[in-house]
N, CA, C and O atoms as CSV, one atom per row, in Angstrom:
chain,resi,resn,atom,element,x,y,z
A,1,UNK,N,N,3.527,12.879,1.221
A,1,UNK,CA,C,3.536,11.671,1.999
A,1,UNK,C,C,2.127,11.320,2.485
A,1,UNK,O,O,1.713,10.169,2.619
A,2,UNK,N,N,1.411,12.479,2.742
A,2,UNK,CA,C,-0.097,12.401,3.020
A,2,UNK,C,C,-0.798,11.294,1.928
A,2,UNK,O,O,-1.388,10.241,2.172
A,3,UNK,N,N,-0.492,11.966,0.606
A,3,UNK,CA,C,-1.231,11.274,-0.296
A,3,UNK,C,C,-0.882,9.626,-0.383
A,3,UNK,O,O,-1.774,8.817,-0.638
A,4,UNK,N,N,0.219,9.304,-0.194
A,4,UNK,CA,C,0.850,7.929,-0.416
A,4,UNK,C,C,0.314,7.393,0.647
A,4,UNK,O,O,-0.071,6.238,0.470
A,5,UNK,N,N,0.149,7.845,1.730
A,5,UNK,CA,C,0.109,6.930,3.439
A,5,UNK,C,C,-1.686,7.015,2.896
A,5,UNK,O,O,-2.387,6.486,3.759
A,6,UNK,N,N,-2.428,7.492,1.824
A,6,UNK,CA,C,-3.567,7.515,2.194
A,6,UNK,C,C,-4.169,6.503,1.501
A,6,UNK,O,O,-5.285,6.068,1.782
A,7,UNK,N,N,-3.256,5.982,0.319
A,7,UNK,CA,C,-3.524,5.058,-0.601
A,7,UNK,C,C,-2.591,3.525,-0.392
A,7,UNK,O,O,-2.741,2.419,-0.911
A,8,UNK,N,N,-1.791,3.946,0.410
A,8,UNK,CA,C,-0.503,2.809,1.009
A,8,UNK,C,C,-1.311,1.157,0.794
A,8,UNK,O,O,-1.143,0.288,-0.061
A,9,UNK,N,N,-2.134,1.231,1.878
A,9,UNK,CA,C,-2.661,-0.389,1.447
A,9,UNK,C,C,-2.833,-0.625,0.215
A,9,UNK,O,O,-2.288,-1.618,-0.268
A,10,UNK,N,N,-3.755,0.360,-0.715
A,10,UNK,CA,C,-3.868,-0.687,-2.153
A,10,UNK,C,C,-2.586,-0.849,-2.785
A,10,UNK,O,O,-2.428,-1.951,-3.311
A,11,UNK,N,N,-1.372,0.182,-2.895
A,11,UNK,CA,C,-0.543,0.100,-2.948
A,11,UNK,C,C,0.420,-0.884,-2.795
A,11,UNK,O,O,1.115,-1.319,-3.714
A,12,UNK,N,N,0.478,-1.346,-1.273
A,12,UNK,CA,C,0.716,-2.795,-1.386
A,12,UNK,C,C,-0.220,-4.075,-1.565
A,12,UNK,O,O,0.297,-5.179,-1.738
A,13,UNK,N,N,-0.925,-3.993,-1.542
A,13,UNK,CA,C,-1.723,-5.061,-2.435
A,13,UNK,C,C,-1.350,-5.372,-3.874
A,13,UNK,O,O,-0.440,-6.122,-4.227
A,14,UNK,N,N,-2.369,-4.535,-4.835
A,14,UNK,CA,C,-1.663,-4.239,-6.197
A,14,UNK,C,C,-0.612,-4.479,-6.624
A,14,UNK,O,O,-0.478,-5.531,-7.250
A,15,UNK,N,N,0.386,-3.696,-6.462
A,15,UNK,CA,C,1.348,-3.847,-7.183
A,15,UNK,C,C,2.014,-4.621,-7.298
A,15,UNK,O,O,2.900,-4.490,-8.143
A,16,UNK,N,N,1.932,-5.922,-6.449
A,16,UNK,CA,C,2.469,-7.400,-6.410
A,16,UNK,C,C,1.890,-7.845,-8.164
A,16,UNK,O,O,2.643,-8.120,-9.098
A,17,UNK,N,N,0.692,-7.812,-8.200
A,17,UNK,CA,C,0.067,-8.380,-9.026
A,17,UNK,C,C,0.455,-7.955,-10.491
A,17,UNK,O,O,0.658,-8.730,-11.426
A,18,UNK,N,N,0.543,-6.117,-10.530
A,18,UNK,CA,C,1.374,-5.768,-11.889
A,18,UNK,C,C,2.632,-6.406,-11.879
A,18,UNK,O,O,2.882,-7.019,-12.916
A,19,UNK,N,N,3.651,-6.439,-10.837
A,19,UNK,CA,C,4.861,-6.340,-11.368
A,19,UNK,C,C,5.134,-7.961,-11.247
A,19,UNK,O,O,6.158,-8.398,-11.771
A,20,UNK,N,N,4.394,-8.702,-10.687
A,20,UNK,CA,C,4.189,-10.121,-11.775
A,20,UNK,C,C,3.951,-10.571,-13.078
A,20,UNK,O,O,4.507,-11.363,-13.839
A,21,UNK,N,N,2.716,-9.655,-13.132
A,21,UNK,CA,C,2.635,-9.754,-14.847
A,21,UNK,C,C,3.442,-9.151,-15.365
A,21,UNK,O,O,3.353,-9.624,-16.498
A,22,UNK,N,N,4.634,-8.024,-15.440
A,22,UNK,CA,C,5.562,-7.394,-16.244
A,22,UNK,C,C,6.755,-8.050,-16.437
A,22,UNK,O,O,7.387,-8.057,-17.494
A,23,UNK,N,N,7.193,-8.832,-14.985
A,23,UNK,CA,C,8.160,-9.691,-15.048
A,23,UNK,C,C,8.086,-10.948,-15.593
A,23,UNK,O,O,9.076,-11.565,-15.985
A,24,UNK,N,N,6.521,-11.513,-15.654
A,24,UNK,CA,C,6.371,-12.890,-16.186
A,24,UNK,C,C,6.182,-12.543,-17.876
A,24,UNK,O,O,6.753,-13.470,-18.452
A,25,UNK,N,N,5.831,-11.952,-18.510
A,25,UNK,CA,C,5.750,-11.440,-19.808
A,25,UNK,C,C,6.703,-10.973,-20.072
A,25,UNK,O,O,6.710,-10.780,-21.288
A,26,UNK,N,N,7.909,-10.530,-19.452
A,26,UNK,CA,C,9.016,-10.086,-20.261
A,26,UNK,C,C,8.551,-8.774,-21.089
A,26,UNK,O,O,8.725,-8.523,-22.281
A,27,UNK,N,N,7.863,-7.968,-20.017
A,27,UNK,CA,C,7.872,-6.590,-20.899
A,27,UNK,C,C,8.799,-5.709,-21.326
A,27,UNK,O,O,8.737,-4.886,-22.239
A,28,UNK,N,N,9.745,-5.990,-20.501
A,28,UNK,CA,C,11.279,-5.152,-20.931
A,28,UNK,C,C,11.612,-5.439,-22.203
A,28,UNK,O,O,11.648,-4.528,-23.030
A,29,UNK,N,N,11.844,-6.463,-22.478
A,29,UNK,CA,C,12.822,-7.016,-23.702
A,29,UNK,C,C,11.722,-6.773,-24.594
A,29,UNK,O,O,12.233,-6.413,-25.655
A,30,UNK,N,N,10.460,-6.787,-24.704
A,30,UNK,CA,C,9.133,-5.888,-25.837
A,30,UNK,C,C,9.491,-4.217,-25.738
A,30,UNK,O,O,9.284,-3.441,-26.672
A,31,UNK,N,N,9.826,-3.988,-24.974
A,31,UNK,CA,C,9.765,-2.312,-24.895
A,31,UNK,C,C,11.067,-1.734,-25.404
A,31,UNK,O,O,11.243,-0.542,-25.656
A,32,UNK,N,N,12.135,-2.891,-25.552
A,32,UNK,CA,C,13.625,-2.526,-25.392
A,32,UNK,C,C,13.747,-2.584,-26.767
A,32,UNK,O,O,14.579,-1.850,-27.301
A,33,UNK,N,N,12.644,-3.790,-27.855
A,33,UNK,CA,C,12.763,-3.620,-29.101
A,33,UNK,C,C,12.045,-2.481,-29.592
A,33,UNK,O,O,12.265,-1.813,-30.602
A,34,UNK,N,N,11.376,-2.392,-28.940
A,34,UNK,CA,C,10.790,-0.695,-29.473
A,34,UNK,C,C,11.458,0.508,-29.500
A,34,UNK,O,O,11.591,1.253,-30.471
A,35,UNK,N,N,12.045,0.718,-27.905
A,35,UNK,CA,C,12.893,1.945,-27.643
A,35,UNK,C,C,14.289,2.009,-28.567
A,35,UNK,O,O,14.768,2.984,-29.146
A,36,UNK,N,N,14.870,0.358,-28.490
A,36,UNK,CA,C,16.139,0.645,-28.648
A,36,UNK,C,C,16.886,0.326,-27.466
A,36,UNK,O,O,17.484,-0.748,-27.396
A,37,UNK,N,N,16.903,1.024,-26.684
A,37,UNK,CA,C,17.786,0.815,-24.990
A,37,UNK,C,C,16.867,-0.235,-24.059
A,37,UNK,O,O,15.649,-0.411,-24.079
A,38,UNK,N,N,17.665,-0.722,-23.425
A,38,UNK,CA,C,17.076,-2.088,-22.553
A,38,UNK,C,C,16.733,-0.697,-20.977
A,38,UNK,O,O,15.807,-0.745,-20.167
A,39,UNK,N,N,17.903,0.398,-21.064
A,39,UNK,CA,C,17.555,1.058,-19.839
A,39,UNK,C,C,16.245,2.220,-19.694
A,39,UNK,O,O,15.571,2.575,-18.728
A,40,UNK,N,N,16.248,2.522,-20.814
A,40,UNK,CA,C,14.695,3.206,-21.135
A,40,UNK,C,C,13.525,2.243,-21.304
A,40,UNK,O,O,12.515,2.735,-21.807
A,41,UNK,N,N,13.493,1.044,-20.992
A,41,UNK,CA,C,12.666,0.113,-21.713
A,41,UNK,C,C,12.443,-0.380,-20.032
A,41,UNK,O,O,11.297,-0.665,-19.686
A,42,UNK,N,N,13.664,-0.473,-18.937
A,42,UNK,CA,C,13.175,-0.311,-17.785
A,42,UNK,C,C,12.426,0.892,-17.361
A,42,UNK,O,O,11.262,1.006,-16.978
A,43,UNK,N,N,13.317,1.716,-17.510
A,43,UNK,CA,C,12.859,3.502,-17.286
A,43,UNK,C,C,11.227,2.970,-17.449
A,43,UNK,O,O,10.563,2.655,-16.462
A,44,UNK,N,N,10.849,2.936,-18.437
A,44,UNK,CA,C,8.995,3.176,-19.010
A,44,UNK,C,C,8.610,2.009,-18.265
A,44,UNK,O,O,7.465,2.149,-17.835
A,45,UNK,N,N,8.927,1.340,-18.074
A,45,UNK,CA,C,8.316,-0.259,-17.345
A,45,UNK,C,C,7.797,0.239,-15.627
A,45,UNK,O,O,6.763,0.336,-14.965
A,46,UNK,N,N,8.835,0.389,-15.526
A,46,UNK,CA,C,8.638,1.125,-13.957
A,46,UNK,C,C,7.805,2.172,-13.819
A,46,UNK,O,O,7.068,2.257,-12.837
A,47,UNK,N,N,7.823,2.919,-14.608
A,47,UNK,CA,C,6.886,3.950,-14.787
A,47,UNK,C,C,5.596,3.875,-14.796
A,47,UNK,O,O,4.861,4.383,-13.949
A,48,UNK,N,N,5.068,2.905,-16.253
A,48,UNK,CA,C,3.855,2.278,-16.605
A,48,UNK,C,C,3.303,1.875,-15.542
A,48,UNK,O,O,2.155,2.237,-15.283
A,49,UNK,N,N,4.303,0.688,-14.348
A,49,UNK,CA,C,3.680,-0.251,-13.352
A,49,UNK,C,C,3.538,0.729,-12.224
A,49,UNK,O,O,2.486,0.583,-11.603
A,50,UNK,N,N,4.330,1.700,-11.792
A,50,UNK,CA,C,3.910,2.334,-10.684
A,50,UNK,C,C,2.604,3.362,-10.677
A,50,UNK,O,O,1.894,3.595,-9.699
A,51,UNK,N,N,2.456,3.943,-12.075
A,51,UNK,CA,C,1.286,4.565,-12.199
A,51,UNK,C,C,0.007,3.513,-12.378
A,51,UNK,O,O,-1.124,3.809,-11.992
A,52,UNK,N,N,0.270,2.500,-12.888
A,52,UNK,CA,C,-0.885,1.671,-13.240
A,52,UNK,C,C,-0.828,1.201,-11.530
A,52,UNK,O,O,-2.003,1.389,-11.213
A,53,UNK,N,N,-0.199,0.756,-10.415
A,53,UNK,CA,C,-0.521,0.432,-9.179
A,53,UNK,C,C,-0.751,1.912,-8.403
A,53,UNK,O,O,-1.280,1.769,-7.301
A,54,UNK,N,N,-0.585,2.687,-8.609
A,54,UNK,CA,C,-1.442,4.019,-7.784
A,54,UNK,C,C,-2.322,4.437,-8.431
A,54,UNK,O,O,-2.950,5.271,-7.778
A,55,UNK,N,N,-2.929,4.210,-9.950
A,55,UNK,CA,C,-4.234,4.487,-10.213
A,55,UNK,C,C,-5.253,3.027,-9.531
A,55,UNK,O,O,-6.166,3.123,-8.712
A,56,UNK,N,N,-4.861,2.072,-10.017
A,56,UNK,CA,C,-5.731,1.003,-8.598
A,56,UNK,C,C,-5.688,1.027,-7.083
A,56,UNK,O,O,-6.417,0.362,-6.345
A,57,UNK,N,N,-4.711,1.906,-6.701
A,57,UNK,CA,C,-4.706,1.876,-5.262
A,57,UNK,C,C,-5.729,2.919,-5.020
A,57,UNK,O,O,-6.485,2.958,-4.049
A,58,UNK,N,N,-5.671,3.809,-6.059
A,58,UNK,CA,C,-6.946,5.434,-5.915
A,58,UNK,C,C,-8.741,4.346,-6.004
A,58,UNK,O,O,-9.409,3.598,-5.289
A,59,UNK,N,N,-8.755,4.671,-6.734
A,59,UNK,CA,C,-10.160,3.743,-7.305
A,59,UNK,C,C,-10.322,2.620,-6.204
A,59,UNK,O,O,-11.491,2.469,-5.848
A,60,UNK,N,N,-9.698,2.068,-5.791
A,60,UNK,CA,C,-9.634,0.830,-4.488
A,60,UNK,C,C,-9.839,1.687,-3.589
A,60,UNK,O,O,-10.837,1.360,-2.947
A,61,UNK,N,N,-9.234,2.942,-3.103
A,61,UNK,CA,C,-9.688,3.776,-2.110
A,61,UNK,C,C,-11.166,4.582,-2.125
A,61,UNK,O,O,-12.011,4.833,-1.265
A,62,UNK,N,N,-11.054,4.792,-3.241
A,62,UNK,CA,C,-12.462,6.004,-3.235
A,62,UNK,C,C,-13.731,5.094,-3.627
A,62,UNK,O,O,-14.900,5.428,-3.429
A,63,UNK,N,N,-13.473,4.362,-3.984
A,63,UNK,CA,C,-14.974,3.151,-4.527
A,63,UNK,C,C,-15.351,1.969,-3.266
A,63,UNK,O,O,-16.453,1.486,-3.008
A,64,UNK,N,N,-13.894,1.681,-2.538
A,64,UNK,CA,C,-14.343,0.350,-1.562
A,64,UNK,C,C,-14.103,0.837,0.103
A,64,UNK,O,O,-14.870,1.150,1.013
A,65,UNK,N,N,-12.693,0.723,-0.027
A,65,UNK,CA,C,-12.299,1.268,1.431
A,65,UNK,C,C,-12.733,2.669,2.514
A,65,UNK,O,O,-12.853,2.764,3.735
A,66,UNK,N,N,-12.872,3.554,1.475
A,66,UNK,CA,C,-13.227,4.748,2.583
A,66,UNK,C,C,-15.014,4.270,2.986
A,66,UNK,O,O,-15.509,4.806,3.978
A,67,UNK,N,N,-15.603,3.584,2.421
A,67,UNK,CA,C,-16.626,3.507,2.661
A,67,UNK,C,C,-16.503,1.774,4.066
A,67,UNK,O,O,-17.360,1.431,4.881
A,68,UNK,N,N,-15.636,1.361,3.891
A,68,UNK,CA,C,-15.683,0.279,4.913
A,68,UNK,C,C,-15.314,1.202,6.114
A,68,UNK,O,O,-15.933,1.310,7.173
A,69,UNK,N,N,-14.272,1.791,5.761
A,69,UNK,CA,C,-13.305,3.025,6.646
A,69,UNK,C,C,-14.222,3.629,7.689
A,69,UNK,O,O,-13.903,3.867,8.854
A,70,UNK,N,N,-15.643,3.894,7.012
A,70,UNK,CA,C,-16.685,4.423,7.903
A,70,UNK,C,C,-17.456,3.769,8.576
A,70,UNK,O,O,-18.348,4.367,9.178
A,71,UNK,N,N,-17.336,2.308,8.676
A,71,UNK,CA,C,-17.722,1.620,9.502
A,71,UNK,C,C,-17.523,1.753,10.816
A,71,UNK,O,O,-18.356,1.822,11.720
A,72,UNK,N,N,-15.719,1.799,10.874
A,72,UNK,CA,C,-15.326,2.016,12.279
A,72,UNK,C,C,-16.154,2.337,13.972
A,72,UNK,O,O,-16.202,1.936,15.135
A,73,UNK,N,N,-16.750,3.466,12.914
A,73,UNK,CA,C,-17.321,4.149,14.093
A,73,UNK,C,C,-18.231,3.228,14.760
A,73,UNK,O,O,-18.654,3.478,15.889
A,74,UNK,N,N,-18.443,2.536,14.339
A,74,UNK,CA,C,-19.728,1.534,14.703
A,74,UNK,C,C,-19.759,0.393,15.431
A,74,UNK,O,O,-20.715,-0.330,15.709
A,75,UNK,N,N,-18.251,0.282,15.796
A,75,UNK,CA,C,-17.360,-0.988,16.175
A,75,UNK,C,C,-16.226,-0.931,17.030
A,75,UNK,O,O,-15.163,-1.550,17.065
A,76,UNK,N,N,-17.011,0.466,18.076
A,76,UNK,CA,C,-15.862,1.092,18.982
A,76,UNK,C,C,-15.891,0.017,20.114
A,76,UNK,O,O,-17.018,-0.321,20.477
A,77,UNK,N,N,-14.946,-0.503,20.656
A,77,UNK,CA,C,-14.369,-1.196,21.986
A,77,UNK,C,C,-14.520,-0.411,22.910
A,77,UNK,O,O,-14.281,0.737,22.536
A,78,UNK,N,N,-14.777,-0.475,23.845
A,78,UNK,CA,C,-14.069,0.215,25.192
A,78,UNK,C,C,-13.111,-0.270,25.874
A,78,UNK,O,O,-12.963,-1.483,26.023
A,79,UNK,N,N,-12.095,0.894,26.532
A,79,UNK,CA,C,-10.905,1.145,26.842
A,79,UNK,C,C,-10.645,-0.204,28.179
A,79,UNK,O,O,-11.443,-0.483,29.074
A,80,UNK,N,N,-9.939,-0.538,28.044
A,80,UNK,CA,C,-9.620,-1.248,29.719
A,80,UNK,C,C,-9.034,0.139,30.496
A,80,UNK,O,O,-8.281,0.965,29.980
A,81,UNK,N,N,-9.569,0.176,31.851
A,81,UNK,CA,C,-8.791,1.304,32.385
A,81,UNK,C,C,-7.550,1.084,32.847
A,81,UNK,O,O,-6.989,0.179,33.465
A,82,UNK,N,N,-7.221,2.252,32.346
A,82,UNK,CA,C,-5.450,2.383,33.178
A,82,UNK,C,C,-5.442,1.781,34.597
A,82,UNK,O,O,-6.264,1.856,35.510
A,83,UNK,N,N,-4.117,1.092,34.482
A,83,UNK,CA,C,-3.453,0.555,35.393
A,83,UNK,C,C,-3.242,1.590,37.077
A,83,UNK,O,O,-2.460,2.541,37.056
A,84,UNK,N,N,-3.784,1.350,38.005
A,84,UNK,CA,C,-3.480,2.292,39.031
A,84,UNK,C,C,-1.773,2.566,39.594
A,84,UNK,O,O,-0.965,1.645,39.717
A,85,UNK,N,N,-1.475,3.980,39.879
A,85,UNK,CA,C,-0.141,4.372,39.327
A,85,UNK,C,C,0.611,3.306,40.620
A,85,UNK,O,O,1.713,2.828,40.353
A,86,UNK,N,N,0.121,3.058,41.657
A,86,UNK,CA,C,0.912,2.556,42.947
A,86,UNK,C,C,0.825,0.695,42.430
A,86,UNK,O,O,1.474,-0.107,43.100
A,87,UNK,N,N,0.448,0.472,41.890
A,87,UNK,CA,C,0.455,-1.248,41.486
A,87,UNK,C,C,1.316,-1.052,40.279
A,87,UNK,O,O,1.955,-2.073,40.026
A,88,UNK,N,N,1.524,-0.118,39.501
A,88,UNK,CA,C,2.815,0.082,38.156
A,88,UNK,C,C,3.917,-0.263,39.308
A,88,UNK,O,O,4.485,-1.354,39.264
A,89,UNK,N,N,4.168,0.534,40.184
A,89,UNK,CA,C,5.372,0.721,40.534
A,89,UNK,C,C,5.947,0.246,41.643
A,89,UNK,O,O,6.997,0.593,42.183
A,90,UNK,N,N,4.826,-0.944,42.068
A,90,UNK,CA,C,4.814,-1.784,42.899
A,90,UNK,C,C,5.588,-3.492,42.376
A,90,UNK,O,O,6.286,-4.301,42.987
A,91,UNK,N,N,5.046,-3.453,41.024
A,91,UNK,CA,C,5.524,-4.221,40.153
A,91,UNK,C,C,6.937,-4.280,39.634
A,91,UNK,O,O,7.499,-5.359,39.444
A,92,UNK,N,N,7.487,-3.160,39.415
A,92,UNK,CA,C,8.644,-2.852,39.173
A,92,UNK,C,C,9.682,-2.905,39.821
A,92,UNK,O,O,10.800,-2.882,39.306
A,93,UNK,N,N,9.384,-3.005,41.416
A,93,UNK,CA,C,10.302,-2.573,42.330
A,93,UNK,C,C,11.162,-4.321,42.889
A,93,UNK,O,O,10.609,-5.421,42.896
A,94,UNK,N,N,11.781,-4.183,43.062
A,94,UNK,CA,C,12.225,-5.361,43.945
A,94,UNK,C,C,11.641,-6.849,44.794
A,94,UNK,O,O,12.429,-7.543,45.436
C-alpha cells in the first residue's frame, strides 16, 4: 500500500488518459480477434492499461514530483496558535 499511496497521484492522473485511448480504439474487440475470447481480451486490456498507468505514474514520480516534493521545505507557513483552553469552552457553553 506504501508503494501505491507513493505513486497514487500519477496514478490518478494517467490513467484517465490510457483507458480513453483503449476504450476509444476498441482495443478489446482487436485483442479478442487475436485471443479468441472477448474475456481474455479484457483480462490483457486491463492488464496492459494498469501496468502502462503505474509505469507513468513511476517515471512521473522519480523524474518530476519528488523533486517539486522537495520544495516544500522552503514554503513552510507558520502555525496560528492554539486556541486558549478557557475561550474553547467558553464558546461551547450556554
Amino acid at each position: 500500500m506504501v508503494f501505491l499511496g507513493t505513486y497514487s497521484y500519477g496514478l490518478y492522473v494517467y490513467h484517465h488518459f490510457i483507458s480513453y485511448y483503449l476504450t476509444t480504439n476498441r482495443t478489446d474487440l482487436e485483442l479478442a480477434g487475436w485471443l479468441g475470447s472477448h474475456s481474455a481480451a479484457v483480462a490483457l486490456q486491463v492488464t496492459v492499461g494498469a501496468s502502462a498507468s503505474l509505469a507513468l505514474a513511476y517515471l512521473s514520480y522519480e523524474l518530476f514530483e519528488k523533486r517539486f516534493l522537495r520544495l516544500k521545505r522552503r514554503f513552510e507557513t507558520a502555525r496560528a496558535p492554539a486556541p486558549e483552553r478557557s475561550a474553547v469552552a467558553g464558546a461551547a457553553g450556554p
